[in-house]
N, C-alpha and C positions, 0 to 999 in steps of 0.2 A: 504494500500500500504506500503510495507517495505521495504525502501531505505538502502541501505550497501554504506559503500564508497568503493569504487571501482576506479582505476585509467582509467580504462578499457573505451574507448571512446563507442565502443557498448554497455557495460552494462547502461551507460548514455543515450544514446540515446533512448535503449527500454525504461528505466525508464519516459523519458519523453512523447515516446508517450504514456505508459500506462496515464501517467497524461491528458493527451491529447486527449484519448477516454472516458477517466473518465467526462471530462468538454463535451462534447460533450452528454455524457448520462446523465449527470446534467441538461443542456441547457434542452435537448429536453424533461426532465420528468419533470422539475421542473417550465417548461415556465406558468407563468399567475398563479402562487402558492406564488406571493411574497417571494419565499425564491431565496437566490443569492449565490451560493456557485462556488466559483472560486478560486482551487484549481491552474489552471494554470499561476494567477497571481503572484506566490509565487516564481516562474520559475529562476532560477540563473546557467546560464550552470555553474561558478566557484565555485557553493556550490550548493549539491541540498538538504540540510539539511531545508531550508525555506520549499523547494518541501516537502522532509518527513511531514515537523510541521503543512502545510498548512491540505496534505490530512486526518493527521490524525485528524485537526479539521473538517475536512469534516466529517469524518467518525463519530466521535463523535456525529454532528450535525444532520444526519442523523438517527443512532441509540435512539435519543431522540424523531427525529420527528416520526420516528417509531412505538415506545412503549408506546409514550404517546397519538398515534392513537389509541392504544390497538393489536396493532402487535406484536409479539415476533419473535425471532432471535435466530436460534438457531448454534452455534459456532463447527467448527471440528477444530482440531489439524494439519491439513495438506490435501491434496487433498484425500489422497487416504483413510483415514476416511469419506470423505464425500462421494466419489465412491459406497465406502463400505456398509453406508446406504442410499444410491439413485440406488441403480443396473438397 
């Protein structure tokens, strides 16, 4: 998730439900797996810079539990690299 500061009350407001669907796909994949990632608790509507630090250690946390399943990840530049090899 890539947080910009933005003054913008809507650009905040998706930002958090993206966070907000994100805890919700954690909840339901992660239930009864002993891991707790709660990105939403990081939540500050007057800085959402915690929001940023939080998901990016989600994301981090995840990426580990990942690879060291023996999963790999494989990364695009932007959406329409990933389009491009998923047609």
């Amino acid at each position: 998730m890539r947080v910009r500061r933005s003054r913008s009350p809507l650009r905040a407001e998706l930002i958090v439900l993206d966070a907000v669907t994100l805890q919700e796909c954690l909840d339901d994949e992660l239930r009864g797996r002993g891991v707790d990632l709660r990105p939403v608790d990081a939540h500050d509507p007057a800085d959402l810079a915690g929001l940023r630090d939080r998901a990016r250690g989600v994301e981090a946390t995840l990426v580990r539990f990942i690879e060291s399943g023996g999963g790999t990840i494989t990364r695009y530049p932007d959406v329409e690299a990933f389009l491009t090899a998923h047609p």
